[in-house]
Short mmCIF file of the C-alpha atoms (twelve columns), coordinates in Angstrom:
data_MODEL
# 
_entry.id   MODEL 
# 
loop_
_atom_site.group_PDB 
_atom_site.id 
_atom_site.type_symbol 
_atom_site.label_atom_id 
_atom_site.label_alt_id 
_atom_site.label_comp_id 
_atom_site.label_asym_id 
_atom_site.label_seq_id 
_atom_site.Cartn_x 
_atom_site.Cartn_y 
_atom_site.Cartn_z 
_atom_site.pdbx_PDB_model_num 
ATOM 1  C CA . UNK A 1  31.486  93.541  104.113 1 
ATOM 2  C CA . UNK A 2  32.468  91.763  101.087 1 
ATOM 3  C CA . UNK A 3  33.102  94.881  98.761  1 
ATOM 4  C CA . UNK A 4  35.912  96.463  101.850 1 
ATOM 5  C CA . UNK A 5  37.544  92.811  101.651 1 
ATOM 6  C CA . UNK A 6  37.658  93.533  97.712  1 
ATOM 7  C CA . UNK A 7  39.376  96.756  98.316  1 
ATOM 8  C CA . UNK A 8  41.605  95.244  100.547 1 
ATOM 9  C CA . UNK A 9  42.414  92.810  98.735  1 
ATOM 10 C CA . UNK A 10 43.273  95.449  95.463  1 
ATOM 11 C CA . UNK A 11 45.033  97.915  97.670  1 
ATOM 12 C CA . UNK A 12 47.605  94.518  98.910  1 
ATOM 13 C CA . UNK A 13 47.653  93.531  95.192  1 
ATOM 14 C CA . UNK A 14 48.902  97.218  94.035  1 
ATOM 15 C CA . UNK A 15 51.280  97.535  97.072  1 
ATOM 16 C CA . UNK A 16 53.167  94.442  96.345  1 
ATOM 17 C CA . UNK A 17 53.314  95.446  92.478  1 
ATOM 18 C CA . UNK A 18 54.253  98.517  93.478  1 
ATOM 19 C CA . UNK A 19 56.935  96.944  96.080  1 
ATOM 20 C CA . UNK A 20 58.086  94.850  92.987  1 
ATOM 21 C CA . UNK A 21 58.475  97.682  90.710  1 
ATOM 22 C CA . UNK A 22 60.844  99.701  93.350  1 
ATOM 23 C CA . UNK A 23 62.849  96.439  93.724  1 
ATOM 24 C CA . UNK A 24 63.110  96.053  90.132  1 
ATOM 25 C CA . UNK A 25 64.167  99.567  89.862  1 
ATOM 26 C CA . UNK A 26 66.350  98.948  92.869  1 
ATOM 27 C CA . UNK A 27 68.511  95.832  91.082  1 
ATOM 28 C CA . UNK A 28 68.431  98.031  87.720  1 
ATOM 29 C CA . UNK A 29 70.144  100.890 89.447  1 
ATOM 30 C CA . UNK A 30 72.694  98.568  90.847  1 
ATOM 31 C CA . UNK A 31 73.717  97.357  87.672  1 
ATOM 32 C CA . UNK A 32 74.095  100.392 85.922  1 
ATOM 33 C CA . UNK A 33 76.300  101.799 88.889  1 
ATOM 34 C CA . UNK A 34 78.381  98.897  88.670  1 
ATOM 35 C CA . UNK A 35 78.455  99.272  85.021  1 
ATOM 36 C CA . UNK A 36 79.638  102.492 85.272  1 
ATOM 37 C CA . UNK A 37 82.363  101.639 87.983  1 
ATOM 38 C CA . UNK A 38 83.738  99.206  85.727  1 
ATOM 39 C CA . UNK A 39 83.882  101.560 83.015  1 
ATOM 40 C CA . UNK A 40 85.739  104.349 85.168  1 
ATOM 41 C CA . UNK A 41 88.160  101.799 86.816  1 
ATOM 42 C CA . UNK A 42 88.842  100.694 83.123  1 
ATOM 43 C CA . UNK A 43 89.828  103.968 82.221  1 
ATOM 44 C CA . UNK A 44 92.076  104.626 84.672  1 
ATOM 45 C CA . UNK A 45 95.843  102.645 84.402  1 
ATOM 46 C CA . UNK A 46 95.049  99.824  87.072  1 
ATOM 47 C CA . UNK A 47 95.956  96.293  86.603  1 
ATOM 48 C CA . UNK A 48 94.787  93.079  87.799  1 
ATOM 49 C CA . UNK A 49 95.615  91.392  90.464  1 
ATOM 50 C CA . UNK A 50 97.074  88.633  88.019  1 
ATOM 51 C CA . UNK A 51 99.376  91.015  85.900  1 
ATOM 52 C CA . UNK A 52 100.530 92.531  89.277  1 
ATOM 53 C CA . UNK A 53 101.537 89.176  90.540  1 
ATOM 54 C CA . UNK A 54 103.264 88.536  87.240  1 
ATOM 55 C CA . UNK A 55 105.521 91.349  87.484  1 
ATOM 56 C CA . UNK A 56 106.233 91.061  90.878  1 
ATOM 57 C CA . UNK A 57 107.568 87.693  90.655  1 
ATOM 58 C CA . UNK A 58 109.562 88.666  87.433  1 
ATOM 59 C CA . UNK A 59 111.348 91.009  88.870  1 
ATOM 60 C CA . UNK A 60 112.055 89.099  92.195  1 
ATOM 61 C CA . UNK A 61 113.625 86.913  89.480  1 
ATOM 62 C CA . UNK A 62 115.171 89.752  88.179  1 
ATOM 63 C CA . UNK A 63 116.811 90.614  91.215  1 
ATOM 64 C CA . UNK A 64 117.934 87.248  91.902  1 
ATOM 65 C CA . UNK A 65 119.776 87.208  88.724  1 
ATOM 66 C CA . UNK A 66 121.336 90.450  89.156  1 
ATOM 67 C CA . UNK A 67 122.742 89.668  92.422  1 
ATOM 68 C CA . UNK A 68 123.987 86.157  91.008  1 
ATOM 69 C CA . UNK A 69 125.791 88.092  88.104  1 
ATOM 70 C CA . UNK A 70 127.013 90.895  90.528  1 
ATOM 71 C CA . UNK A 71 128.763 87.840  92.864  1 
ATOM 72 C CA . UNK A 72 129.939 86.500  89.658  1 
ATOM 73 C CA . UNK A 73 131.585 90.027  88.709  1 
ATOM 74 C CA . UNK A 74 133.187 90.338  91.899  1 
ATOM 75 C CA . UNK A 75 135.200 86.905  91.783  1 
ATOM 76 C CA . UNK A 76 136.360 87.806  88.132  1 
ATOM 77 C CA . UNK A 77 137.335 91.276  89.343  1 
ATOM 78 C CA . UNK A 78 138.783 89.675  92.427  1 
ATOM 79 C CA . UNK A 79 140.516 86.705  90.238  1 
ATOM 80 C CA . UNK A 80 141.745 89.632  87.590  1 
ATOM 81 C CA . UNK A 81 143.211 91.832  90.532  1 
ATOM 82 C CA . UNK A 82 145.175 88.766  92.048  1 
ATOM 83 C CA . UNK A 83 146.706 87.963  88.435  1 
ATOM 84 C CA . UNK A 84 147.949 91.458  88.077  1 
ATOM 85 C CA . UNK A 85 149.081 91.886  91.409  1 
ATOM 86 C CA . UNK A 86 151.511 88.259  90.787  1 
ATOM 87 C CA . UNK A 87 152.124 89.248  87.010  1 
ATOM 88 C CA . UNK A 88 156.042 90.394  86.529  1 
ATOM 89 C CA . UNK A 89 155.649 94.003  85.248  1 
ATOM 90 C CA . UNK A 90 157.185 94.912  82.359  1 
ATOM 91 C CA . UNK A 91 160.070 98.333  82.622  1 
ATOM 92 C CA . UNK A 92 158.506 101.401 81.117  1 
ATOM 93 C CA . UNK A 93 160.012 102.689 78.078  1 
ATOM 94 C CA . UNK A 94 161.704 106.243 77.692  1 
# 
């Protein structure tokens, strides 16, 4: 009875090497697919979700600015029309 306990007990020692060795395997594969993943997104023209940020907010600053300068364009045209228009004019000459 002793020996079949022996062989039990080698056949549970093998399996849970063996189960060890799959995981092993298992968390190796992972990393290389990741690995890879990163190395195909990085080859491709993405950008972080930092540099994205970035530009969006300088060009809602842009855009703020350009309106501000476009308001500011309009009074001077606005300002410039009025003068003319209240200017004497002078008589063409012949």
């Amino acid at each position: 009875m002793q020996s079949e306990n022996r062989i039990f007990d080698d056949l549970a020692k093998m399996m849970n090497g063996i189960a060890g060795t799959v995981a092993g395997a298992g968390r190796e594969a992972e990393a290389a697919m990741r690995e890879r993943a990163k190395e195909w997104i990085g080859r491709m023209d993405f950008v972080s979700r930092e540099e994205f940020e970035a530009v969006k907010q300088m060009a809602a600053t842009a855009r703020a600015e350009a309106e501000a300068l476009k308001a500011r364009l309009d009074k001077l045209e606005g300002a410039g029309k009025a003068a003319a228009k209240s200017a004497p004019r002078k008589p063409k000459a012949e």
